[in-house]
C-alpha atoms as an extended CHARMM CRD file, in Angstrom:
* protein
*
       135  EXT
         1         1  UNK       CA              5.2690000000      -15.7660000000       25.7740000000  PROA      1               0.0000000000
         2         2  UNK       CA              3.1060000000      -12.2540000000       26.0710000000  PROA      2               0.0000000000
         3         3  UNK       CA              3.2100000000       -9.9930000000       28.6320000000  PROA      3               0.0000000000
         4         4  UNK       CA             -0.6700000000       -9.6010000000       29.3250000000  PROA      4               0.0000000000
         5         5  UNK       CA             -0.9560000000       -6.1640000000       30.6400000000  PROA      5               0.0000000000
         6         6  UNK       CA              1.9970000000       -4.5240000000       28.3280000000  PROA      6               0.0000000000
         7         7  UNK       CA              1.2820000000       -6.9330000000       25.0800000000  PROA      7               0.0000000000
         8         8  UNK       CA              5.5760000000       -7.1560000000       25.2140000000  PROA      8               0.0000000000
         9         9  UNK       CA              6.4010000000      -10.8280000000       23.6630000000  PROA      9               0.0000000000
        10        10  UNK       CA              8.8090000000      -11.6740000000       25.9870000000  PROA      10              0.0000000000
        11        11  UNK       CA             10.2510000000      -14.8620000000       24.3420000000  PROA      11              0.0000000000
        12        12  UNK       CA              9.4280000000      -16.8390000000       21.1760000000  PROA      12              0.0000000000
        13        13  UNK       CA             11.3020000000      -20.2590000000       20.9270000000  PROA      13              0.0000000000
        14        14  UNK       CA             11.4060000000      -21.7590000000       17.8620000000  PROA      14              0.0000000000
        15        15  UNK       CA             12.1820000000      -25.8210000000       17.6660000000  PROA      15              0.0000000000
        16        16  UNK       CA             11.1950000000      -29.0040000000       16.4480000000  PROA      16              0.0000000000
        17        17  UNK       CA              9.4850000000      -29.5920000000       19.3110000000  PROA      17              0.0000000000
        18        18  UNK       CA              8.7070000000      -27.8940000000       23.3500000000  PROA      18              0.0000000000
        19        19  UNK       CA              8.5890000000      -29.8240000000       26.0630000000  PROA      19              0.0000000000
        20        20  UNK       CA              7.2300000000      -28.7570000000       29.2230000000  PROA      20              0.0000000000
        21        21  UNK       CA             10.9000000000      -28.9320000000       30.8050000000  PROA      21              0.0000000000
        22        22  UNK       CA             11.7790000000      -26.1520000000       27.8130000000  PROA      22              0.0000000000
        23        23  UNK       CA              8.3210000000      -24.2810000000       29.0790000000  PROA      23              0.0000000000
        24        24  UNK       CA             10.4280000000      -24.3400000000       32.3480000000  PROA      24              0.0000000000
        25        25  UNK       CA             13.2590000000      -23.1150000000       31.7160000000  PROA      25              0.0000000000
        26        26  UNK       CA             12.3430000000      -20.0810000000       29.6390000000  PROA      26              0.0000000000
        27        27  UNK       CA             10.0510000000      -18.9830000000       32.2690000000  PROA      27              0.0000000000
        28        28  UNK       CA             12.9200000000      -19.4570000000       35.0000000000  PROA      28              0.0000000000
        29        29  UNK       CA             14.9760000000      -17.0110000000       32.5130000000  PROA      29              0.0000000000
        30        30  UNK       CA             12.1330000000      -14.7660000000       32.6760000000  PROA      30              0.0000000000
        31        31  UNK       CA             11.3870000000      -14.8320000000       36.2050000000  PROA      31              0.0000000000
        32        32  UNK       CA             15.0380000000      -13.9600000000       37.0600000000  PROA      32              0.0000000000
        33        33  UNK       CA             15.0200000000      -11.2350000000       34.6500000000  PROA      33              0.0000000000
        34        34  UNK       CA             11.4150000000       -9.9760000000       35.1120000000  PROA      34              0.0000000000
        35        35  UNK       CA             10.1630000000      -11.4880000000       38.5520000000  PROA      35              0.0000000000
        36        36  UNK       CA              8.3000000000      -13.5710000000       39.6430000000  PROA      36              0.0000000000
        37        37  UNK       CA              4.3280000000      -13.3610000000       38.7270000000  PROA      37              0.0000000000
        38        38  UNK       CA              1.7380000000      -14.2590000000       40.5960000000  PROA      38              0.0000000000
        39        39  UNK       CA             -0.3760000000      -15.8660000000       37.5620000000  PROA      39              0.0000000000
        40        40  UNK       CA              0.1500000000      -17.2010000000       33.8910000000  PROA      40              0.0000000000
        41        41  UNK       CA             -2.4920000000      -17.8960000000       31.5770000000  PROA      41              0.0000000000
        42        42  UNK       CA             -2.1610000000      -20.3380000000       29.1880000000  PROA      42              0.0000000000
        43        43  UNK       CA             -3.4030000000      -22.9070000000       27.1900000000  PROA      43              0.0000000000
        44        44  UNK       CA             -4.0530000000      -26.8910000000       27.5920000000  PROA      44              0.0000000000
        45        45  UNK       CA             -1.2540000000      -28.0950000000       25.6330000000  PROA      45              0.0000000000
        46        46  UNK       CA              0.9680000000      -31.0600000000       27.2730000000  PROA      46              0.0000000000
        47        47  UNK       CA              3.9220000000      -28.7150000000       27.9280000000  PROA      47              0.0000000000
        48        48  UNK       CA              2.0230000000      -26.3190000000       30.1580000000  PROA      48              0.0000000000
        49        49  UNK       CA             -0.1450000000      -28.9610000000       31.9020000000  PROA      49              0.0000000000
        50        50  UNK       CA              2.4610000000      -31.1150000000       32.7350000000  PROA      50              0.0000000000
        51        51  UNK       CA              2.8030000000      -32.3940000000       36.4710000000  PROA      51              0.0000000000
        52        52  UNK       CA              6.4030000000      -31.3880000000       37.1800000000  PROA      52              0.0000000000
        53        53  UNK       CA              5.7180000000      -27.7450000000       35.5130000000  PROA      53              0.0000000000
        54        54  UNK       CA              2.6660000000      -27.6440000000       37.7180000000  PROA      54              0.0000000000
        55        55  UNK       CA              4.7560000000      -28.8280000000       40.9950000000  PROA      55              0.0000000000
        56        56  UNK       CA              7.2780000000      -25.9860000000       39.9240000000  PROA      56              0.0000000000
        57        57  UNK       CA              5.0040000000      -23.1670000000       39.5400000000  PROA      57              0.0000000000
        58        58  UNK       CA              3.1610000000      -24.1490000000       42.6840000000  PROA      58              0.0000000000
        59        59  UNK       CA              6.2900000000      -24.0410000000       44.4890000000  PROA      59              0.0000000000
        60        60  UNK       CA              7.2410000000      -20.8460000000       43.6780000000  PROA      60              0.0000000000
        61        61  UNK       CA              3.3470000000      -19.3280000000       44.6050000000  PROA      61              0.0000000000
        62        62  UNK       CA              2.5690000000      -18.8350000000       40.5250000000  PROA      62              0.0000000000
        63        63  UNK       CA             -0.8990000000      -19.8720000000       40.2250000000  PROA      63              0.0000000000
        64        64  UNK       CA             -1.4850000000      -21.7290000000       36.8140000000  PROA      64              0.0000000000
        65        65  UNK       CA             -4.2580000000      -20.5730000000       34.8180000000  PROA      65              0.0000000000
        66        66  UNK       CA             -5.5890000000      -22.3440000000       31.8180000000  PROA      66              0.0000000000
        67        67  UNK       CA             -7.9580000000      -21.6600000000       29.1760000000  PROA      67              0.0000000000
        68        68  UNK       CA            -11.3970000000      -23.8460000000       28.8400000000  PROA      68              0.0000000000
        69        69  UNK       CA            -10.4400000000      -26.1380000000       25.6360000000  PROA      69              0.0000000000
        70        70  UNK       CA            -11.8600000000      -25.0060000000       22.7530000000  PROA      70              0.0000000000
        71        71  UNK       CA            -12.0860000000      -21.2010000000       23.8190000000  PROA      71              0.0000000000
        72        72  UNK       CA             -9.2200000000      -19.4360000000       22.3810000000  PROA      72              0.0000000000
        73        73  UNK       CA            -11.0570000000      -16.3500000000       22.9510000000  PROA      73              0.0000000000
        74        74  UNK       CA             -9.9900000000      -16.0920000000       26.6760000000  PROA      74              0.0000000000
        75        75  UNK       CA             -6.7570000000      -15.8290000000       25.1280000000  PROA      75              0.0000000000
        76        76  UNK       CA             -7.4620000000      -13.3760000000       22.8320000000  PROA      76              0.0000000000
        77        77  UNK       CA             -4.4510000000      -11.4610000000       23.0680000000  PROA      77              0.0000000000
        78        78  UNK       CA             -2.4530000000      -14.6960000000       21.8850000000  PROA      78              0.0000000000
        79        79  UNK       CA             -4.5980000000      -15.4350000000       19.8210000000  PROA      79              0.0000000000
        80        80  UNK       CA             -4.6320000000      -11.9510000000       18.0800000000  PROA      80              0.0000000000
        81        81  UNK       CA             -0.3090000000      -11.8700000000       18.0270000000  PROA      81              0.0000000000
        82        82  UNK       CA             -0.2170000000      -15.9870000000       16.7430000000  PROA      82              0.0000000000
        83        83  UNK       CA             -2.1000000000      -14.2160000000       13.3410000000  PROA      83              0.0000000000
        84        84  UNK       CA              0.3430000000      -11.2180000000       13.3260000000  PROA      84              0.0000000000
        85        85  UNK       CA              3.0050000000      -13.4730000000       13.3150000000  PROA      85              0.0000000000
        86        86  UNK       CA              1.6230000000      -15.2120000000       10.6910000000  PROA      86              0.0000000000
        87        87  UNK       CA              0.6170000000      -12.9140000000        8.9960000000  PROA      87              0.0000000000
        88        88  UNK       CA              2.8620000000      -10.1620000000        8.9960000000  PROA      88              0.0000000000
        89        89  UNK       CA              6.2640000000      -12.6630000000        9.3500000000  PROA      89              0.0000000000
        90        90  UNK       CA              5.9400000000      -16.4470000000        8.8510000000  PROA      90              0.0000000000
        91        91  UNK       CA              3.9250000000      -16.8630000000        5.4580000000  PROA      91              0.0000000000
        92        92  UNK       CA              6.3640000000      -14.3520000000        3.8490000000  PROA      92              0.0000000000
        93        93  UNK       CA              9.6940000000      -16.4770000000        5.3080000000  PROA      93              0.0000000000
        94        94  UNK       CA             10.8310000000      -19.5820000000        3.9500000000  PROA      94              0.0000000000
        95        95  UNK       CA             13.5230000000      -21.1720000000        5.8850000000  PROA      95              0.0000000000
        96        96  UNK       CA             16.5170000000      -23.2550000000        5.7360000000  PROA      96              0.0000000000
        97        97  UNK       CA             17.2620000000      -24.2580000000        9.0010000000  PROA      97              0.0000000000
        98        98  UNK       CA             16.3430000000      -24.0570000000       12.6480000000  PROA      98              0.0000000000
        99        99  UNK       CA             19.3070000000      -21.5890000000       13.4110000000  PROA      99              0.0000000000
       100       100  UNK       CA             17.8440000000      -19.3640000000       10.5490000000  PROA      100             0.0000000000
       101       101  UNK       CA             14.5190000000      -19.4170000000       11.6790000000  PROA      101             0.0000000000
       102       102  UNK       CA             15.5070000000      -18.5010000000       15.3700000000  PROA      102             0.0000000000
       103       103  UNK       CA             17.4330000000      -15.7470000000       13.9580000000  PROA      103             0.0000000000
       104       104  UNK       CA             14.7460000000      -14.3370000000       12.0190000000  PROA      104             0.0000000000
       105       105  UNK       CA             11.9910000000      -14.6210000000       14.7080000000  PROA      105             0.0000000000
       106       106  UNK       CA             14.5410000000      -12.9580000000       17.1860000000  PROA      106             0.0000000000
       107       107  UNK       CA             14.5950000000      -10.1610000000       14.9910000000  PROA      107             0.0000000000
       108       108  UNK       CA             10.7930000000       -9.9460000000       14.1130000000  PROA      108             0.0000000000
       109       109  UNK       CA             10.3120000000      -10.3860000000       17.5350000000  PROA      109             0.0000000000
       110       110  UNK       CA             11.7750000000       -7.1510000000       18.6920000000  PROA      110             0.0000000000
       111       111  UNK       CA             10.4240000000       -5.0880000000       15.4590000000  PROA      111             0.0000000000
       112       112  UNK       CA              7.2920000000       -6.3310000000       17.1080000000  PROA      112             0.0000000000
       113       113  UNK       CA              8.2960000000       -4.6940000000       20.7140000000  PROA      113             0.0000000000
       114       114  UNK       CA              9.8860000000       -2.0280000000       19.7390000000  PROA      114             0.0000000000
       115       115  UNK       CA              8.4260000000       -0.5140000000       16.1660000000  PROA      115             0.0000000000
       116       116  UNK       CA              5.3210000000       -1.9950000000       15.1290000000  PROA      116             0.0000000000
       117       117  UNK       CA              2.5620000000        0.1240000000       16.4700000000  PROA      117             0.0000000000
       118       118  UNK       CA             -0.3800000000       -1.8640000000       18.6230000000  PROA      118             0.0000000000
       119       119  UNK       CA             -3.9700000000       -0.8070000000       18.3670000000  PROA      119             0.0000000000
       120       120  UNK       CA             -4.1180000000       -2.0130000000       21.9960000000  PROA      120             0.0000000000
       121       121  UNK       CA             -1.9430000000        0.4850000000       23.1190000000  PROA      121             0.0000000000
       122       122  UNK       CA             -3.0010000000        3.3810000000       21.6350000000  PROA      122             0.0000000000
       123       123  UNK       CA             -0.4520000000        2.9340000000       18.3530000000  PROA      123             0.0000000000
       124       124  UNK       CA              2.5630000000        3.0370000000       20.5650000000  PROA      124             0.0000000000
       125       125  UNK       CA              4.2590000000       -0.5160000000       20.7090000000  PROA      125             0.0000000000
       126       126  UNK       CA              5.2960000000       -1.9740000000       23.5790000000  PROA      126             0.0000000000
       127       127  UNK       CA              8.6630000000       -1.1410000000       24.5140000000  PROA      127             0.0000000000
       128       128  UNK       CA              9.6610000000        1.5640000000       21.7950000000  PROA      128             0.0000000000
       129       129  UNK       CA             13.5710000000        1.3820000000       21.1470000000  PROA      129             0.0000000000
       130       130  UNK       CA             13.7640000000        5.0230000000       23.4620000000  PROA      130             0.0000000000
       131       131  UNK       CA             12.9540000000        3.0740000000       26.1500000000  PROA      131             0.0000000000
       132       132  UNK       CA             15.0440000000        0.5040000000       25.9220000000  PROA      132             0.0000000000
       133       133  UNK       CA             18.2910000000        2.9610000000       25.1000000000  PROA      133             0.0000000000
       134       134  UNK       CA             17.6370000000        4.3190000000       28.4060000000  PROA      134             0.0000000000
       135       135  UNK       CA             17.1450000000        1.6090000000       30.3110000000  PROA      135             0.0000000000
């Protein structure tokens, strides 16, 4: 899950399998950490269309926004950090198990906020470590 505006990834879940009652409950750990929005973006897949996910956002005033199928470039931005990840993470890893795989995405996940430089913000990356050891 990206932040739009800041680029932060705010939670990569790695499983078998999501389900759009796991879709829920990560963003219910983000909104209580990070607020509530008043829009997500996101694609057509079953576990963000799915009725009760759509009855939850709506109750909470988050407007659901999805992508016209078969135009991942109005989700560029995901788009661009899916082939990072790739890229720069997953085709060098080879894992053993699930827990090891969380692990290591955990970890590559907050290189990715805190080190790695982003074009899209001017070289800086998201949330450099300073910022977080002062918050």
């Amino acid at each position: 899950i990206l932040d739009e505006y800041t680029r932060e990834c705010l939670a990569s879940v790695v499983a078998r399998r999501i389900r759009s009652q796991d879709v829920r409950l990560i963003l219910a750990d983000l909104f209580l950490s990070r607020g509530i929005p008043t829009h997500i973006r996101s694609e057509n897949g079953p576990e963000f269309i799915a009725r009760k996910l759509r009855q939850w956002l709506n109750a909470l005033q988050v407007a659901p926004l999805y992508i016209e199928p078969g135009s991942p470039w109005e989700n560029g931005y995901v788009e661009s950090f899916n082939v990072k990840m790739r890229e720069q993470f997953l085709n060098g890893e080879l894992f053993y198990t699930l827990k090891e795989a969380q692990i290591m995405t955990e970890r590559w996940r907050t290189h990715y906020n805190t080190i790695r430089p982003h074009s899209s913000l001017g070289g800086q990356p998201p949330t450099p470590e300073t910022v977080q050891l002062a918050s």
